[in-house]
KOLROTOR-162953 format. One record per residue (C-alpha): x negated, y negated, z negated; residue in one letter. Coordinates in Angstrom, 1 decimal, m for minus. Each point is the difference from the previous one (the first is absolute). Layout:
N
+--------+--------+--------+-----+
|      X |      Y |      Z | res |
+--------+--------+--------+-----+
|      X |      Y |      Z |   A |
...
+--------+--------+--------+-----+
***
This chain:
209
+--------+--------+--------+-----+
|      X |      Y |      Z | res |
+--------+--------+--------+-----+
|  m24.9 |   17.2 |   39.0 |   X |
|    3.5 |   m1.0 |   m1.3 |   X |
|    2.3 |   m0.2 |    2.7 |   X |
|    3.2 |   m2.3 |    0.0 |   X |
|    2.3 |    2.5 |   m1.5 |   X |
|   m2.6 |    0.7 |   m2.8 |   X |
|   m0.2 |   m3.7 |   m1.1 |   X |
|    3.7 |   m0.2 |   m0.3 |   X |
|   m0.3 |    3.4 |   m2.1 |   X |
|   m2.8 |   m1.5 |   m2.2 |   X |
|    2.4 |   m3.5 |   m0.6 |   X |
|    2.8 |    1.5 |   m0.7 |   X |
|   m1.2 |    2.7 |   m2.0 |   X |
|   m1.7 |   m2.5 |   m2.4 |   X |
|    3.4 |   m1.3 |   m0.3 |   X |
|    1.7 |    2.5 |   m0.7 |   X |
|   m2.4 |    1.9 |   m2.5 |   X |
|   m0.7 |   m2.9 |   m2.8 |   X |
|    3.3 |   m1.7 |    0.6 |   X |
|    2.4 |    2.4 |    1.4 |   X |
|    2.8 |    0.6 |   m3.0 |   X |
|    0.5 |   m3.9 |   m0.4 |   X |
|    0.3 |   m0.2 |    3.4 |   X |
|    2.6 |    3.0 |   m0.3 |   X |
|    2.1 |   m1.8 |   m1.8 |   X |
|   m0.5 |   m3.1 |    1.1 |   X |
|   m0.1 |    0.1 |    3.6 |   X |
|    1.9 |    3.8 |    0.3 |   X |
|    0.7 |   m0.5 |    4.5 |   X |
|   m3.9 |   m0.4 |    0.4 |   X |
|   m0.9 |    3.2 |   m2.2 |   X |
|    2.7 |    1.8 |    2.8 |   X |
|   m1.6 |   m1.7 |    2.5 |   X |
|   m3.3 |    1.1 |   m1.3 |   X |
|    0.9 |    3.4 |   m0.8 |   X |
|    2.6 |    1.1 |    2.9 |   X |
|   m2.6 |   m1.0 |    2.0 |   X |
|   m2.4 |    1.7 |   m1.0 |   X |
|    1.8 |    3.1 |   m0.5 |   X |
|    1.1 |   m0.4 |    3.3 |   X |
|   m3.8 |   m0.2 |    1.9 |   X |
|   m1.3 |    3.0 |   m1.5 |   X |
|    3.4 |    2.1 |    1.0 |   X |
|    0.6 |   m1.2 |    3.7 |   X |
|   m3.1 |    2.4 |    0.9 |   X |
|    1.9 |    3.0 |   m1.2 |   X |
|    3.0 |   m0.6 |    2.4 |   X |
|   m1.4 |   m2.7 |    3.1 |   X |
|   m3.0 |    1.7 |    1.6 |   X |
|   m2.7 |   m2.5 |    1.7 |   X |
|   m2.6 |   m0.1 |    1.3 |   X |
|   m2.6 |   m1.0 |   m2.2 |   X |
|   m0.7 |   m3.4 |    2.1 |   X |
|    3.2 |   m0.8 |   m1.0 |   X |
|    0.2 |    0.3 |   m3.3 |   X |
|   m0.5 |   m3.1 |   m1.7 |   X |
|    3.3 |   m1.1 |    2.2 |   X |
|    1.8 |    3.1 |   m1.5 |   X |
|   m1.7 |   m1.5 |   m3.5 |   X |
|    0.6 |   m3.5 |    1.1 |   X |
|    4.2 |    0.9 |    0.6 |   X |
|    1.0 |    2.3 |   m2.8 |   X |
|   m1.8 |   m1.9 |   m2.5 |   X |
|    2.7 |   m3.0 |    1.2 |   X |
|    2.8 |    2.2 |    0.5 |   X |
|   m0.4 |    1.4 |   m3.3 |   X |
|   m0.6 |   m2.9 |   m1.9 |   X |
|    2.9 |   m1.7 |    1.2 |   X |
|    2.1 |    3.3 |   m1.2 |   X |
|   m1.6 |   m0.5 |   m3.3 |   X |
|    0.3 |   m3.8 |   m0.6 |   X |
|    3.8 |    0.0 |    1.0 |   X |
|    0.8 |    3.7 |   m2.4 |   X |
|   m2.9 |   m1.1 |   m2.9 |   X |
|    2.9 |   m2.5 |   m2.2 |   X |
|    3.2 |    1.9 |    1.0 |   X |
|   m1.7 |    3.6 |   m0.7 |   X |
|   m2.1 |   m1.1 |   m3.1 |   X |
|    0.2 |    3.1 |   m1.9 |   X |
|   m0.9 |    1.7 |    3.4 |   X |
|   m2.9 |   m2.3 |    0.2 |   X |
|   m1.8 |    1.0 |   m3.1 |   X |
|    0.7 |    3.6 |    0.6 |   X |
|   m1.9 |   m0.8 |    3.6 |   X |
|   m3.1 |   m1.6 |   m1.7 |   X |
|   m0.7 |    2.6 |   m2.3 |   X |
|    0.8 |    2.9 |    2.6 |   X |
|   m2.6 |   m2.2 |    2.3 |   X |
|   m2.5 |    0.2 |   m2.6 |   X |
|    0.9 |    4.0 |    0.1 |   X |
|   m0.3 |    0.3 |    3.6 |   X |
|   m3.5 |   m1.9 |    0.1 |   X |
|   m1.1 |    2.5 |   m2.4 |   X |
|    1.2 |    2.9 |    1.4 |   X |
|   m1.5 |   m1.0 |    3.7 |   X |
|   m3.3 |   m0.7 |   m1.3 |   X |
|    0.1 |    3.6 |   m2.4 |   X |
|    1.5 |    2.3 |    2.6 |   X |
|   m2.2 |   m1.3 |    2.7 |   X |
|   m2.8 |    0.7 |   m2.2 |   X |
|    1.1 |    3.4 |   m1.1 |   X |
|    0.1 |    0.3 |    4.1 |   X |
|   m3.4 |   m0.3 |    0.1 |   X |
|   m1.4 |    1.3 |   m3.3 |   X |
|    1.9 |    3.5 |    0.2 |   X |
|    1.1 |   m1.1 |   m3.7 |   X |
|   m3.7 |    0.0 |   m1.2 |   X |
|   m1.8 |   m3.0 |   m1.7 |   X |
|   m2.3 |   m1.2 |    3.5 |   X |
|   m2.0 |   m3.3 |    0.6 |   X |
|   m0.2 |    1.4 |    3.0 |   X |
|    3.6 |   m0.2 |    0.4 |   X |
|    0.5 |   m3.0 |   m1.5 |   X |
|   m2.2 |   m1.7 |    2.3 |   X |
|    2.1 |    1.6 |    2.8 |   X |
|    3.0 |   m1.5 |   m1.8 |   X |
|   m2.0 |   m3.8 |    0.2 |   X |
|   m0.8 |    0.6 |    3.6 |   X |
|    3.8 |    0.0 |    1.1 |   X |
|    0.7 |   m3.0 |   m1.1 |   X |
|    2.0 |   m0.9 |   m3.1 |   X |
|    2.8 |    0.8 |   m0.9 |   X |
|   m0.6 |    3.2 |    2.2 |   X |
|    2.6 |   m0.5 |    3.3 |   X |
|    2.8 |    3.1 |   m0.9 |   X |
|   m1.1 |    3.3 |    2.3 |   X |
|    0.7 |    2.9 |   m2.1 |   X |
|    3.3 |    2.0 |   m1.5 |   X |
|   m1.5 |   m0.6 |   m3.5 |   X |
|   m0.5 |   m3.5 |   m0.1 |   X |
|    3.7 |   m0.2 |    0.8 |   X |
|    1.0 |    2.3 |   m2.9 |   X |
|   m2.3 |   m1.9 |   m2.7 |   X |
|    1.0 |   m3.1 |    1.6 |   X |
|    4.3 |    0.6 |   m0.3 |   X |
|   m0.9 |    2.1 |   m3.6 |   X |
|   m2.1 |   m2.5 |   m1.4 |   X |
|    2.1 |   m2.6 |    1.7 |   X |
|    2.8 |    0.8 |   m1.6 |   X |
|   m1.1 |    0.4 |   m3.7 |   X |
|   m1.8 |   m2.7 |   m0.4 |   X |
|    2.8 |   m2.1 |    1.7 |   X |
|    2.7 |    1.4 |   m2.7 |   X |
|   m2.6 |   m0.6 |   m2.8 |   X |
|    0.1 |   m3.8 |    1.2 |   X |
|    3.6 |   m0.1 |   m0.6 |   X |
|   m0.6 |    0.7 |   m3.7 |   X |
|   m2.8 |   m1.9 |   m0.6 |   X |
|    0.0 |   m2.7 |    2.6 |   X |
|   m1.9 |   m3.0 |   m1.7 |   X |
|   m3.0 |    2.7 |   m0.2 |   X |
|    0.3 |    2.0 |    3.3 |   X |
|    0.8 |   m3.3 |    2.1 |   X |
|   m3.6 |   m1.5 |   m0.8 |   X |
|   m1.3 |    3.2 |   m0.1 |   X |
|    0.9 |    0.8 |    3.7 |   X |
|   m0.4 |   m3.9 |    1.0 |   X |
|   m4.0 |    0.2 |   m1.5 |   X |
|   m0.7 |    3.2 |    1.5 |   X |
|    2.1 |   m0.9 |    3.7 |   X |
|   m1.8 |   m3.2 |    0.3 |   X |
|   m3.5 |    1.4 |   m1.1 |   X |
|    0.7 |    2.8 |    3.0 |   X |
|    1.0 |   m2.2 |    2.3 |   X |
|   m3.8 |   m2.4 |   m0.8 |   X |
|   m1.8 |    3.5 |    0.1 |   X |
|    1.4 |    0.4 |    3.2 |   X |
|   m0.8 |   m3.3 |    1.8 |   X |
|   m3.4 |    0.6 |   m1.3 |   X |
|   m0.4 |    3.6 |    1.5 |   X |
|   m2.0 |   m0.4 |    3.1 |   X |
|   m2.6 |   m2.4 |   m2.0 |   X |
|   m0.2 |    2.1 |   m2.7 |   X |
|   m0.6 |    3.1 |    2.3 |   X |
|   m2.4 |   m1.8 |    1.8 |   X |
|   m1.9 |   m1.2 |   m3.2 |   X |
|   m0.3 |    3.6 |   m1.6 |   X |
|   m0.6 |    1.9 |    3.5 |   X |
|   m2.3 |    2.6 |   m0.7 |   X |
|    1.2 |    0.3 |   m3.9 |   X |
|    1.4 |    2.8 |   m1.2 |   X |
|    1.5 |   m1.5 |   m2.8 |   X |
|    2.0 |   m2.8 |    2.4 |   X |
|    3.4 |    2.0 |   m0.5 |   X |
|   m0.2 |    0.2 |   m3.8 |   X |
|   m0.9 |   m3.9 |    0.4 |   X |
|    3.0 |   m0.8 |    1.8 |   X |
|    2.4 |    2.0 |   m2.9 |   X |
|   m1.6 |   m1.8 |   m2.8 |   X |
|    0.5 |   m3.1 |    1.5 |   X |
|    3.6 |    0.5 |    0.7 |   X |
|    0.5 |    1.2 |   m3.8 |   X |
|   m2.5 |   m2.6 |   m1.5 |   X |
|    2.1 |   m2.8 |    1.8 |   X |
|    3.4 |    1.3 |   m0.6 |   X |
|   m1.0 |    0.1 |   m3.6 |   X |
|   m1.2 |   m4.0 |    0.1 |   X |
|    3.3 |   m0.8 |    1.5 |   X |
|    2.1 |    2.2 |   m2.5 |   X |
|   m2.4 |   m1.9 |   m3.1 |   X |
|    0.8 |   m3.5 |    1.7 |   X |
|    3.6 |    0.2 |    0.8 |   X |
|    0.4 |    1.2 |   m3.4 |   X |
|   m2.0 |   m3.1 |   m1.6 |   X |
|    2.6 |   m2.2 |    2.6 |   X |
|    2.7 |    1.8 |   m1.4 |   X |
|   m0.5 |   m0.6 |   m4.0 |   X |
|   m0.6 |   m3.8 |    0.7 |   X |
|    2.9 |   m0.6 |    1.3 |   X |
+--------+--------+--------+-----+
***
């Protein structure tokens, strides 16, 4: 079932994944909003502790506050911004490797990887590696979108938004492939397969204009 929060995941993530570098540059306050909000939801766990009853308010509130920050910094900051997409894109990665790493011990497991589905995704941040990949990966793919930023900005845009869809979509999709062993694997493709359609399209955009 897709819940509230999951259908405005799903909308925006469309958004943002086939037409999120025009809208960069375009409409630069709403990508802040977009992404300090985001960013923003997925740390207020780490440091506000709720119950879990709670914690779509907790969602609900930092998502705002942090959306706010990054609208009213995104035109000022602009180099900053770019560095903050592609270190998003880093972060992502490094949650979703380092929680599966977690689980796996390091060893190639669809057993593990349908663990990984089963948390929901991205994975919520619970363990010491996570954070390391997370700031490590965070950080060079964030100074690599400083040098190539046509490139890393649609990049991180097609691969945000397409995590962002996944992630709306995660209780139906769990709920559809209950009982399969292959349901995490499913859900990894279909982040990657999507990202990839929205890298291919916003490049198409791009060259006819």
């Amino acid at each position: 079932m897709i819940t509230p929060i999951g259908m405005i995941s799903i909308v925006v993530g469309i958004i943002v994944c086939f037409s999120g570098y025009s809208m960069f540059r375009s409409m630069l306050p709403l990508w802040g909003f977009i992404l300090g909000g985001a960013a923003a939801m997925y740390l207020a766990p780490l440091v506000i502790k709720v119950p879990e009853a709670q914690r779509l308010w907790l969602d609900i509130g930092s998502f705002v506050v942090g959306g706010v920050l990054g609208a009213v910094l995104a035109s000022p900051l602009y180099y900053v911004t770019i560095f903050a997409s592609g270190a998003a894109m880093g972060a992502l990665s490094g949650m979703v490797f380092g929680a599966y790493l977690q689980i796996s011990g390091g060893e190639i497991s669809v057993r593990a990887l349908r663990q990984l589905a089963g948390m929901t995704f991205p994975p919520r941040i619970e363990t010491a590696v996570q954070v390391f990949l997370m700031v490590a990966l965070g950080l060079i793919i964030g100074a690599a979108a400083l040098s190539f930023q046509k490139f890393m900005i649609t990049a991180s845009t097609a691969f945000l938004g397409s995590a962002a869809v996944v992630s709306g979509f995660t209780g139906t999709i769990t709920q559809a492939l209950q009982g399969n062993p292959s349901q995490g694997v499913w859900m990894i493709v279909g982040w990657l397969l999507l990202g990839m359609l929205g890298m291919f399209i916003q490049f198409r955009m791009r060259d006819e204009t």
